[in-house]
C-alpha positions as CSV (number, residue, x, y, z in Angstrom):
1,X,12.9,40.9,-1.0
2,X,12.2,37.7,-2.4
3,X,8.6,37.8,-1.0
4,X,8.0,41.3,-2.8
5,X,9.0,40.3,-6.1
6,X,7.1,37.3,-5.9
7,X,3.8,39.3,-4.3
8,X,4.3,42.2,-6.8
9,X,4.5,39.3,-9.5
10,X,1.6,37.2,-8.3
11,X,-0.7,40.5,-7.7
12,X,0.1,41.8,-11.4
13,X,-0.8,38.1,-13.5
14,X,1.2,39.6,-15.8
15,X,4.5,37.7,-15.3
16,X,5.7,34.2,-16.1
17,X,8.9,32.8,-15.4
18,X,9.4,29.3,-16.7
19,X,12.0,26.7,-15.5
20,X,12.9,23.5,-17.0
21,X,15.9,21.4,-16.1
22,X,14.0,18.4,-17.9
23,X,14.2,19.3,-21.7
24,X,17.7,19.5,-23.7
25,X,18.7,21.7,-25.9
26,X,17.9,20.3,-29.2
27,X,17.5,21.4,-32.6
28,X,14.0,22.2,-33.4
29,X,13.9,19.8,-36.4
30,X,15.9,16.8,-34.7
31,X,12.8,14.4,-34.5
32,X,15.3,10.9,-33.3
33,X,18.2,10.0,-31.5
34,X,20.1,6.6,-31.8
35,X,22.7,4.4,-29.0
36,X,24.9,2.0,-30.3
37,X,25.5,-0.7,-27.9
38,X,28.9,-0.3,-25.6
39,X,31.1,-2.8,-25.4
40,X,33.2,-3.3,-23.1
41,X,37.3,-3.2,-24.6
42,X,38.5,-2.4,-20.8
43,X,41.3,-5.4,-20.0
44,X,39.2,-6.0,-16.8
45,X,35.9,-6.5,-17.8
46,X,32.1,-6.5,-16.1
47,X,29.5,-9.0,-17.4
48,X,26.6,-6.9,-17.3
49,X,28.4,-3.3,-17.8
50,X,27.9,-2.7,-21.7
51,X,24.5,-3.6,-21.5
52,X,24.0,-1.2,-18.4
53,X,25.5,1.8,-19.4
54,X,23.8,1.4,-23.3
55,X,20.3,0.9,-21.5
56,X,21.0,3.6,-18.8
57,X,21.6,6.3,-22.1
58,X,18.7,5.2,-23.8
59,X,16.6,5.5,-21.0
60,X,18.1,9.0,-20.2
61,X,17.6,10.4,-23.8
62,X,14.2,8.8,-23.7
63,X,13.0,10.4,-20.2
64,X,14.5,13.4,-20.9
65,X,13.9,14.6,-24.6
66,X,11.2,14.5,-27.4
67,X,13.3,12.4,-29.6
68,X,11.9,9.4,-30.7
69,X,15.0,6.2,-30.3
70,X,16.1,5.1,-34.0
71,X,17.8,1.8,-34.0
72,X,20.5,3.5,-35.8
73,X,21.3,6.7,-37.9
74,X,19.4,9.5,-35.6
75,X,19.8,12.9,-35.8
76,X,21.9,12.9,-32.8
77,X,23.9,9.5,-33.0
78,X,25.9,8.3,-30.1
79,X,28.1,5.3,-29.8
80,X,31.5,4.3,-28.0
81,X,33.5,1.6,-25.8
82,X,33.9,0.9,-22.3
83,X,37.7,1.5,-22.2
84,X,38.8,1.6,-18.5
85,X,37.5,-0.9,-15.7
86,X,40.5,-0.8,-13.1
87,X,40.4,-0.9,-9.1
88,X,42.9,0.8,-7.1
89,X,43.1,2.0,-3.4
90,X,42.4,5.1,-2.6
91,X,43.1,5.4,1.1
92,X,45.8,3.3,3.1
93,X,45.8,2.5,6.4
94,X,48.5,1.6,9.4
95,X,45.9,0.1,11.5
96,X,47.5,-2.8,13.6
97,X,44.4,-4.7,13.0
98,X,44.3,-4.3,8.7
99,X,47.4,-2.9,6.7
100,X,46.7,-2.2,3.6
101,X,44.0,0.0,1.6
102,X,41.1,1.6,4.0
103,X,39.0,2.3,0.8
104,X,39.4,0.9,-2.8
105,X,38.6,3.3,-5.9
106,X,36.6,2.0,-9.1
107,X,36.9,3.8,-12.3
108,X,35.6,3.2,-15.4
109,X,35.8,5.5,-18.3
110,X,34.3,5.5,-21.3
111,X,35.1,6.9,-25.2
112,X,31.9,8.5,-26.7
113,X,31.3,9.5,-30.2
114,X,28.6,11.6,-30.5
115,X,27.3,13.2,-33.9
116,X,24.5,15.4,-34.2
117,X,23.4,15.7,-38.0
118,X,21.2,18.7,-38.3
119,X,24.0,20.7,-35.8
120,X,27.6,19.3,-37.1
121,X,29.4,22.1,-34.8
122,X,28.3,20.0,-31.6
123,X,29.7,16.7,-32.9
124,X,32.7,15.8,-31.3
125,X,36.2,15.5,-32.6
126,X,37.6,12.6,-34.2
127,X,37.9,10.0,-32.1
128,X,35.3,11.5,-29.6
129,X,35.6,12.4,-25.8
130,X,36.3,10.5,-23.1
131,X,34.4,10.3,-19.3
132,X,35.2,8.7,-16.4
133,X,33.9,8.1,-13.2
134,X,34.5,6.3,-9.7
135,X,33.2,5.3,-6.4
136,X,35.0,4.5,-3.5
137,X,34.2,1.3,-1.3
138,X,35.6,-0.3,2.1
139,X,39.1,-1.7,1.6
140,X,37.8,-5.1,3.8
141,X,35.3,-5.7,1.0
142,X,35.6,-7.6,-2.1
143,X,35.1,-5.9,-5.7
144,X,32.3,-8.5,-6.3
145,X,30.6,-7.8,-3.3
146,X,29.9,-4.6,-4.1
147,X,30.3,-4.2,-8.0
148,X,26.7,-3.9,-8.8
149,X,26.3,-1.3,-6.5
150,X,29.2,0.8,-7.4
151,X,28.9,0.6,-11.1
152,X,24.8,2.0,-10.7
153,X,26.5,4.7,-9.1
154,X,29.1,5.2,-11.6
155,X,26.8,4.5,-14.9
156,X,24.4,7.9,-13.4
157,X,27.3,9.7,-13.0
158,X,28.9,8.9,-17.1
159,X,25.1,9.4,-18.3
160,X,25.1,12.7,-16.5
161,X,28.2,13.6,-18.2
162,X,27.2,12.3,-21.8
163,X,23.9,13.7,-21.5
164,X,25.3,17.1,-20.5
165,X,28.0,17.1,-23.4
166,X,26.1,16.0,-26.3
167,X,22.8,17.6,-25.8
168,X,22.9,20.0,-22.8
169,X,25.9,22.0,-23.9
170,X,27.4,22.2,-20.5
């Protein structure tokens, strides 16, 4: 069937269907967006984490969108804090070799403020909205061993979040 409708399109020129995963939506006037830099107010803390994560949402809005990056004041503004950095197992084991936690969970979570001038419905509360995400790793292995690692993974996942709440609608 899908063959048919895609022979019966191609044969009559006459229809276009158009996909894009690539473009927000975003008002029509909104020309900038802005990212105040993240710090990190977690009682465990990352060196390199607020600079990541502030970096990783620039780069997303700028890949992603026609907005031109304001260093402050855009028509969509973002901001927040690192508020959660914690390690906790996720898996225990009995083994007679290793007792203890088979995998380790990191999670960090985030507070975002997001305000969208031109669109004021899609700002969000007071006090904004909070993400968090988490990777698992290998109970044997130390947290840094493998921090970088898991907090690239976890820094995608809280930009796909953000990105999805604040511009996508999702």
């Amino acid at each position: 069937m899908a063959l048919t409708l895609l022979g019966a399109a191609a044969m009559t020129g006459s229809c276009r269907i158009t996909l894009s995963f690539t473009e927000a939506n975003i008002p029509v006037a909104a020309t900038t967006f802005s990212v105040a830099y993240f710090p990190n107010n977690s009682p465990m803390v990352s060196p390199m984490l607020s600079n990541t994560l502030t970096e990783a949402i620039i780069d997303r809005f700028t890949r992603q969108t026609r907005l031109d990056q304001a260093s402050e004041s855009g028509d969509l503004a973002i901001e927040g804090e690192i508020t959660g950095y914690m390690t906790a197992p996720s898996a225990i084991t009995a083994d007679s070799q290793f007792e203890g936690a088979a995998m380790n969970r990191l999670t960090i979570t985030v507070q975002v403020r997001f305000v969208n001038v031109l669109e004021p419905e899609w700002n969000f509360p007071p006090g904004g909205k909070s993400f968090t995400a988490y990777a698992d790793y290998p109970g044997t292995a130390m947290l840094q061993d493998v921090a970088a690692g898991l907090e690239e993974e976890i820094v995608t996942t809280l930009v796909d979040q953000i990105f999805n709440a604040t511009v996508a609608n999702w």
